[in-house]
C-alpha positions as CSV (number, residue, x, y, z in Angstrom):
1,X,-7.3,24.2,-8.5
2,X,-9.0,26.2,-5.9
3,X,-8.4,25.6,-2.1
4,X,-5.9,22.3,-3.8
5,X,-2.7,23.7,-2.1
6,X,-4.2,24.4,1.0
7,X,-6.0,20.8,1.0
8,X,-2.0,20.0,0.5
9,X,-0.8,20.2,4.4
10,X,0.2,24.0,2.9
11,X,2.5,22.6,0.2
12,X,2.8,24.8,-2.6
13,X,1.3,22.9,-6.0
14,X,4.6,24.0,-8.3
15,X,2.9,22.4,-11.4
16,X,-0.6,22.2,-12.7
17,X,-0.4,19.9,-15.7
18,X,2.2,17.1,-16.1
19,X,3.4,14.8,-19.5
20,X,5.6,12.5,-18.5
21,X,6.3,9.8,-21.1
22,X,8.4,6.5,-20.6
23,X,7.4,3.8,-23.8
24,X,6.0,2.0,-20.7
25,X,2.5,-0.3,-21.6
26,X,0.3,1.9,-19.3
27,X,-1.0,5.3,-20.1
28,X,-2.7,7.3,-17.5
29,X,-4.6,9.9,-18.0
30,X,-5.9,12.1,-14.8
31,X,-6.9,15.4,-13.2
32,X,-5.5,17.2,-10.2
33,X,-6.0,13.9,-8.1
34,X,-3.2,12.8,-10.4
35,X,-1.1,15.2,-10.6
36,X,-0.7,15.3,-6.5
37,X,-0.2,11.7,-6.3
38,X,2.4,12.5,-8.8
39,X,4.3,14.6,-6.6
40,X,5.3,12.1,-4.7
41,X,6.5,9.9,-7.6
42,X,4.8,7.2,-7.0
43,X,3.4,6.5,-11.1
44,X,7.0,6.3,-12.5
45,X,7.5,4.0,-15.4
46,X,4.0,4.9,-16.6
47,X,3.0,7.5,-19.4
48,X,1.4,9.6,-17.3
49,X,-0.6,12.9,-19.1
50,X,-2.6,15.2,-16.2
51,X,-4.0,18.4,-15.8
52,X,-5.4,20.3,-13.1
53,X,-9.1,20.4,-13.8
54,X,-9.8,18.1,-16.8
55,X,-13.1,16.6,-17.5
56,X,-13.6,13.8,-19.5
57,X,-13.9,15.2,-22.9
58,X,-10.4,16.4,-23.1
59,X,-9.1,13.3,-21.6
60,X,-10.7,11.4,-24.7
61,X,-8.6,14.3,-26.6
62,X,-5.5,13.1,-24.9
63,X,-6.1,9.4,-25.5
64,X,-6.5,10.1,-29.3
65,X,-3.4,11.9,-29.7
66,X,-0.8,9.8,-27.4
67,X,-3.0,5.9,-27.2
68,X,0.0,3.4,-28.8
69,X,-0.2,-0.5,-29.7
70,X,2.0,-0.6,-27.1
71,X,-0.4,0.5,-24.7
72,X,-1.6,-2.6,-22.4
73,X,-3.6,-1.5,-19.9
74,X,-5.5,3.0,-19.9
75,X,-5.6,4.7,-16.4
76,X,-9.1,6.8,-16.6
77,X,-8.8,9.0,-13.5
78,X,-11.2,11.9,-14.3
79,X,-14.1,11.7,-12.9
80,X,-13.8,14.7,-10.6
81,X,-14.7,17.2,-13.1
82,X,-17.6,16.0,-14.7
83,X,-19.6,15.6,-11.5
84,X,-22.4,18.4,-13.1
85,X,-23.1,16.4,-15.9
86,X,-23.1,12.6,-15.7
87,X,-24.4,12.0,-18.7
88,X,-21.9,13.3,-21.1
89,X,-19.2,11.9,-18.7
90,X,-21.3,8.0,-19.6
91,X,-20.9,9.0,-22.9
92,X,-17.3,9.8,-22.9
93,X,-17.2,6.4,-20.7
94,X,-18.5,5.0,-24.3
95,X,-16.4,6.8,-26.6
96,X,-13.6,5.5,-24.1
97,X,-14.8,1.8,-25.1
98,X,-14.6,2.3,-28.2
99,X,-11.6,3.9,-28.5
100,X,-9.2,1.9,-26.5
101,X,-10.1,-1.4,-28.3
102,X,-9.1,-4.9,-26.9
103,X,-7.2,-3.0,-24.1
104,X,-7.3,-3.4,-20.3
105,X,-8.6,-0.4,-17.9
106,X,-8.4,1.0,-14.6
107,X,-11.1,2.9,-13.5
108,X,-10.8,5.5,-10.6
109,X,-14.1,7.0,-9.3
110,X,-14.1,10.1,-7.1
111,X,-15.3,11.9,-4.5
112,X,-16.4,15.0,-3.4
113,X,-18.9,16.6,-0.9
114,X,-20.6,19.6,-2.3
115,X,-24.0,19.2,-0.5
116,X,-25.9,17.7,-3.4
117,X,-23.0,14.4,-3.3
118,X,-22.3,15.5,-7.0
119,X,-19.9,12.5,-7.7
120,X,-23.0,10.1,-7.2
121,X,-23.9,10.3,-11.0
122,X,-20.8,10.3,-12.4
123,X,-19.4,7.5,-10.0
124,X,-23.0,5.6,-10.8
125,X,-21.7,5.5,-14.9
126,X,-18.3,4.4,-13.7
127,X,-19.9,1.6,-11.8
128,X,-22.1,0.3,-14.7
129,X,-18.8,0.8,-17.0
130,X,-17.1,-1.6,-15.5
131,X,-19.5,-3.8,-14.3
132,X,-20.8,-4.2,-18.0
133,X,-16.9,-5.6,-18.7
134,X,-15.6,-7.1,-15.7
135,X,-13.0,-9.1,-17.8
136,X,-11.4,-5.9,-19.0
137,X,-12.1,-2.8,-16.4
138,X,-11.2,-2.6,-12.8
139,X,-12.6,0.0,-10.6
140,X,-10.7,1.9,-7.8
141,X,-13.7,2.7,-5.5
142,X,-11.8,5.7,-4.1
143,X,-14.8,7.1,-2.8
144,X,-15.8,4.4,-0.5
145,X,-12.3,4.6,0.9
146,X,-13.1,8.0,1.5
147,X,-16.5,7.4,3.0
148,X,-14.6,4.9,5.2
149,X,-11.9,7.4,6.3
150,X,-13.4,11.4,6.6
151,X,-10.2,12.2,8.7
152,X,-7.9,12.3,5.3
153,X,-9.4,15.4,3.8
154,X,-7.2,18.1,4.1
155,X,-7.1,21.2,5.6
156,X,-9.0,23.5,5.2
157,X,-11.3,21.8,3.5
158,X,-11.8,21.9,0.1
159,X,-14.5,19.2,-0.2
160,X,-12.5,17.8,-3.6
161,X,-8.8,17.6,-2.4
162,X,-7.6,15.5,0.3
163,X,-4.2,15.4,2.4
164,X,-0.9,14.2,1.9
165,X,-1.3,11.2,3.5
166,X,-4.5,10.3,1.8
167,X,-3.0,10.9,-1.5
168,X,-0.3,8.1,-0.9
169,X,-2.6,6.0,0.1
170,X,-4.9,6.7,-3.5
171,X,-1.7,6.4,-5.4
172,X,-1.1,3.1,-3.9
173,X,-4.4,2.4,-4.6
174,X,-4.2,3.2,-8.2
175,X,-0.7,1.0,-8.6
176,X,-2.1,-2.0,-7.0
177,X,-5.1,-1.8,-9.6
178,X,-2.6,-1.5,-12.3
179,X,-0.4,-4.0,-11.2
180,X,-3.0,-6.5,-11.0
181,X,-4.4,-5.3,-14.0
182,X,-1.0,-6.1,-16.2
183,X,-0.8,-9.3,-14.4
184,X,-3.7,-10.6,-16.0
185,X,-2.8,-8.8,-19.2
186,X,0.3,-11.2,-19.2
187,X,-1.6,-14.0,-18.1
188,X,-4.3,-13.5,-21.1
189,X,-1.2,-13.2,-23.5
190,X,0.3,-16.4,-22.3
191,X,-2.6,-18.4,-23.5
């Protein structure tokens, strides 16, 4: 994870992958973004699956081996990683289509400031994703929220990682998405 515990207010990271399953109807799968948010608990009730540098293709990996019928509404939240090449990460994002079926999805885009803007590409495929399906896939835009707030990076620096603070506000980000998202998954079931 790099500078990760540092861009943690100096918190230790005590865990860098996390499997937490509760028969809930969400699973999330996610990176390191995830797993910090975790920390502070705020994803209970969810099957959560997260590892600490995971790119797409092993997410897709993880959604064949734990997706269930039960499964309502799949949490992508790895976008981070793949920021070097967009292209496969679009064609995990169609694999991903595919392979969750009639399902709902929540989308989380990323951000990170490398320079060259790396997340553009990959946050450009997330954008067309979703917007190609409105119906069915949401889109956290965290890195607008980012762009809009510089002062929750954490410190150092890491350029990927941000602070404490910022993290609870992602995760309560990510709930309202999925909230809203299982809302509408009830609604379309009450029909």
């Amino acid at each position: 994870m790099g500078a990760g515990p540092a861009a943690l207010g100096g918190l230790p990271l005590i865990f860098k992958q996390v499997h937490v399953f509760r028969d809930s109807g969400v699973l999330m799968i996610g990176d390191s973004h995830t797993l910090i948010s975790r920390a502070h608990r705020p994803f209970e009730g969810y099957d959560v699956d997260a590892r600490s540098g995971r790119e797409s293709a092993e997410g897709m990996n993880v959604l064949s081996r734990y997706l269930r019928p039960d499964h309502r509404v799949v949490v992508f939240d790895l976008a981070t990683n793949d920021h070097a090449d967009p292209a496969r990460f679009e064609s995990n994002l169609a694999l991903l289509e595919t392979r969750v079926g009639p399902r709902k999805l929540v989308m989380v885009n990323c951000w990170r400031q490398d320079g060259a803007n790396s997340h553009r590409g990959v946050n450009q495929a997330l954008a067309c994703f979703v917007a190609r399906q409105p119906e069915r896939a949401s889109l956290v835009d965290w890195a607008s929220y980012i762009d809009d707030h510089p002062g929750l990076l954490g410190q150092p620096e890491d350029w990927v990682h941000f602070s404490l603070d910022a993290y609870r506000i992602r995760a309560a980000m990510v709930n309202a998405a999925i909230s809203s998202t299982l809302e509408g998954s009830e609604a379309g079931h009450a029909d």
